[in-house]
Structure formats: structure tokens, C-alpha cells
N, C-alpha and C positions, 0 to 999 in steps of 0.2 A: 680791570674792565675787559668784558669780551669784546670784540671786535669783529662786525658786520664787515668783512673784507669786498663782498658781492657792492650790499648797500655802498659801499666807500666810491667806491670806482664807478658804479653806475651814477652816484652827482657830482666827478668830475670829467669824465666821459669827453662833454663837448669840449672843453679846454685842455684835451691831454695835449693834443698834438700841437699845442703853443710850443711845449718842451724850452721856455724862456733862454736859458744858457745854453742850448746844444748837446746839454749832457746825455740824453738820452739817444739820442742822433749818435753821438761820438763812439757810447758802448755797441751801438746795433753795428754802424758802418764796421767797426773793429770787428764780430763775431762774423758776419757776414761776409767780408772781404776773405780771412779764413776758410770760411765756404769754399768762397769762387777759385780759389788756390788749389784746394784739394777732392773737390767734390764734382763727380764727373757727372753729368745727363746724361739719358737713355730712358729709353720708352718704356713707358709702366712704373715711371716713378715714380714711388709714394711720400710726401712730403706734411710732417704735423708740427705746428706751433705753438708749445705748452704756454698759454700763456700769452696768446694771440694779441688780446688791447683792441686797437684800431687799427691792425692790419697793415703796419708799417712796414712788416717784416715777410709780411707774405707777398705784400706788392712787389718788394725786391725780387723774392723768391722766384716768384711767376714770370718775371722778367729772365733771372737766371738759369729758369728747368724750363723752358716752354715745353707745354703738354703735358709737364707733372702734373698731378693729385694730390690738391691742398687741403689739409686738413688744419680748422684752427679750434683752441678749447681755452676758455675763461670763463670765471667764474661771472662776471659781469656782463648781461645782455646787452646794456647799453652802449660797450664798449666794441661786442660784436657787432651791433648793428650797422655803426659809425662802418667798420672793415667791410659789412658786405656792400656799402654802397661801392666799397672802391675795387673790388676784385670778387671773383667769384671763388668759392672754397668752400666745403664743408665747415659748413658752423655748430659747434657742438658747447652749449652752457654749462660745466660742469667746472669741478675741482681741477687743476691739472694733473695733481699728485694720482689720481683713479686715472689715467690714461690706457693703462691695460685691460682697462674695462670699456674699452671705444674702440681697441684695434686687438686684432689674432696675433699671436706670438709672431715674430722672425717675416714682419708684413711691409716694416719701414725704412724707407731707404735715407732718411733723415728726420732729426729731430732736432728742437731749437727748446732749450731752455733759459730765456730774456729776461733778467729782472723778475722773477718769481720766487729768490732763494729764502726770503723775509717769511714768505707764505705758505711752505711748504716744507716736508719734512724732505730735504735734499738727498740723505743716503736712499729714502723708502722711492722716491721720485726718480735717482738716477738708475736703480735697478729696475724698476718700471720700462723706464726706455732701453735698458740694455734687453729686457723680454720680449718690446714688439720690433726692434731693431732686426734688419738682417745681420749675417755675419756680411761686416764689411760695412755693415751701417754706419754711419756718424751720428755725434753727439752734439751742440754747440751748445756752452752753459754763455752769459754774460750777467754778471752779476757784482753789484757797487759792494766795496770790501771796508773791512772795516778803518781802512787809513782814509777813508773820504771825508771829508769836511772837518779834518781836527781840529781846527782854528775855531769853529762853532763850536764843536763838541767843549773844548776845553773853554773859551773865554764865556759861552753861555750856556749851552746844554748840561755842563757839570752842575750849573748854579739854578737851576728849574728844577731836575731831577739827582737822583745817585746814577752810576754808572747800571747798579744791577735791570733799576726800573729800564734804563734806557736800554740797554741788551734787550731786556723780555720785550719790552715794545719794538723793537727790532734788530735780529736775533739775523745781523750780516755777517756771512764768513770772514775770519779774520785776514786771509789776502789768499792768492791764487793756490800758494800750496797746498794748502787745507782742501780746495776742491781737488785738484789733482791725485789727493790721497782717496778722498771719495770716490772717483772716476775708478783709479786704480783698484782700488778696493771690488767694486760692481763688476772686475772683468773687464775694463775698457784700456785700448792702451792712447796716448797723447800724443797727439798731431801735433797742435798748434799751441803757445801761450802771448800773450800778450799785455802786460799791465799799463792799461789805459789812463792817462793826466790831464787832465785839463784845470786851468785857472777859473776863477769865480770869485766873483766881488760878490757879497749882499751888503745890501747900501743900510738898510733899518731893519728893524721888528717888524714892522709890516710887510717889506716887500718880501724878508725872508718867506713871511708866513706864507703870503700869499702864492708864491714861486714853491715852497714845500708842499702845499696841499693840490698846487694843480698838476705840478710835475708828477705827484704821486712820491717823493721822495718821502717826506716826512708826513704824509695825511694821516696813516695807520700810527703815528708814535703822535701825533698830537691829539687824537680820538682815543690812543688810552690814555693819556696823561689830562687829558679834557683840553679843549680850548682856550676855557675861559682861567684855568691856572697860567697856561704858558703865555698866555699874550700877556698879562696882568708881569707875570714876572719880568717877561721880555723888554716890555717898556720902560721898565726900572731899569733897564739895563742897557737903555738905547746907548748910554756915553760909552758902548764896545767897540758901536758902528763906526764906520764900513769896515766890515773883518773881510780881507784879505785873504782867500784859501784855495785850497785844491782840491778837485773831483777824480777819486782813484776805484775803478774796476780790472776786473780780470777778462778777461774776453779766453775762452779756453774750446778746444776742437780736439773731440775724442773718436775715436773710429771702434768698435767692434770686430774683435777678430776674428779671419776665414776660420 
């Protein structure tokens, strides 16, 4: 099943920034803090966030560069719209992965790639930003790997689907190094890593679902698998609940060399 990624996120929009567990809070603060470590302001700075949402990361931003130049790009209007009530920034609706079709080569003094790696073809996207990137530019990827939620994956996501269906519906780097090679690969050399842990209880089927689809973790892998399969199975399978498990990303800081 094709998958309306735009449509997906524009009807969960009003309810992203619940972010119920913190997990998405946890991965930004980690890529961001990285930032503020290595990333110097100065006038005329130009700043783009592949992948913008609701502006979570640009409010930071604008706090951290005062007087930079924010640029945000998602495929979801509704999710822009939400970020421009809370900051001012260029808002741009497109694919993120086309970003070199929104900025001149060698223009960006930073680039943030949040949670976009499911969406996007990651090597074609990281050489994108190595293009509009200055030398000396940075990169910041944050992206949930594939050791996140085993405990789901294995006591219920194996018994819904196969493993392959589950890949193709979402199609997560298997843990930091794998990007790191992509990074390296594009030309970029590595600043910072980070592998990100947090605990997470899902109590039922239900709240998983409901916590997956608003979070935007699992919305795209239950929109191809359908809805009405996974809940149907999931309830069969209540007597797993509460599975106990762990939330794991990479938080990774790439700079462009002079």
C-alpha cells in the first residue's frame, strides 16, 4: 500500500506535540544540545530544518542563533502551520529530500535532519545538505534505530506481520553506525554521537495504538499494514500487555569540511 505521508501527518498535526513518553522531546534535546556544544553564532546565519513538524526545533534554534535565518520544510501544511504560530521562519511545503531545490549551493550554515530517516531516501538527502552546506557547515541527523521497541517488535509486531513487511513499512537505520557511514560517505566528517535510551511501558493495544499513531512513531507502519488488521490482531494478543521496553536513537553531529 502507498502511503499519503503529507495526508498522514496533516491529521495528526494537532496532537503531535503531546509526544506522550517524552520520546521525541529526548531525541531533539540530544541532537540539539550537540548543536549548542559545537555550533558557533554569527551574523548572517543561515539555519534549515529538513523536516520542520511543529517547529519544536526551530523555537530552540531561534533561542540559540538570535538573528539567524530560519528556514523550515515538511511535507505537511498542517504541521507547518501549527510552527508558524510559534516562531517566525521561512516556511517551505515540500519533500525534504528536494532541499537543494530551496537553497543555492554552499548557503547553509546548519542543517537538522529530526526524525525524517523512515521518509526519505537518506544517502540522496545527506548529500543534498552536504551541497547547500558551507564548508564548515554542520549536519545534525536524529533518527529512532532499529533497537527501539524490541520487546513490541518481537512479543507482538512479529505476530501481526513478517519482519520484511515490517522493514518496508518502516525502513529505520539499523543503529548509529550505519549513518555514520552515510555521513562519511557524503564527505562529511563526525563531530558528535550519541545513542539515545529511554524506558517505555505500553499498558494495551489500545493505548499502544493510540500513543503510535499520534506520536507519528508507528502511524505510516499501521497505514500500510491497515488498521483494521493490526488492532483486530492486537487485541488477540492483549494477554502480552504491559510490555516493558526501551526507546533507542542516534542523535549524530556532522560538520563539512573547510
Amino acid at each position: 500500500m502507498s502511503v499519503d505521508i503529507a495526508k498522514l501527518y496533516d491529521g495528526i498535526a494537532t496532537d503531535y506535540d503531546r509526544d506522550a513518553y517524552g520520546l521525541l522531546r529526548a531525541g531533539r534535546d540530544a541532537g540539539l544540545a550537540q548543536v549548542r556544544s559545537s555550533v558557533e553564532s554569527h551574523p548572517g546565519m543561515n539555519v534549515v530544518d529538513l523536516g520542520a513538524g511543529t517547529g519544536e526545533s526551530l523555537v530552540t534554534l531561534g533561542k540559540t542563533f538570535p538573528g539567524a535565518s530560519l528556514a523550515g520544510i515538511d511535507l505537511s501544511a498542517e504541521m507547518l502551520a501549527i510552527a508558524e504560530k510559534k516562531i517566525a521562519f521561512r516556511s517551505i511545503v515540500s519533500d525534504a529530500a528536494k532541499v537543494a531545490d530551496h537553497f543555492e549551493p554552499q548557503t547553509v550554515d546548519l542543517a537538522l535532519m529530526h526524525f525524517i530517516t523512515t521518509f526519505v531516501d537518506v544517502p540522496g538527502t545527506v548529500r543534498a545538505c552536504h551541497q547547500i552546506l558551507r564548508p564548515g557547515g554542520y549536519l545534525s541527523i536524529v533518527s529512532t534505530t532499529l533497537e527501539a521497541f524490541r520487546k513490541l517488535l518481537n512479543e507482538v509486531g512479529l505476530k501481526l506481520a513478517s519482519m520484511d513487511e515490517l522493514m518496508k513499512a518502516n525502513p529505520v537505520p539499523t543503529g548509529a553506525d550505519a549513518l555514520t557511514n552515510i555521513l562519511r560517505e557524503a564527505g562529511f566528517e563526525i563531530v558528535a554521537v550519541e545513542n539515545v535510551v529511554r524506558p517505555v511501558s505500553f499498558p494495551s493495544p489500545l493505548e499502544t495504538m493510540d500513543f503510535g499513531v499520534k506520536s507519528g512513531f508507528f502511524t505510516h507502519i499501521i497505514e500500510a499494514l491497515g488498521a483494521d488488521r493490526i488492532m483486530s490482531s492486537a487485541l488477540a494478543l492483549e494477554s502480552a500487555f504491559p510490555i516493558a521496553d526501551e526507546y533507542r536513537a542516534a542523535a549524530i553531529l556532522a560538520r563539512r569540511p573547510r
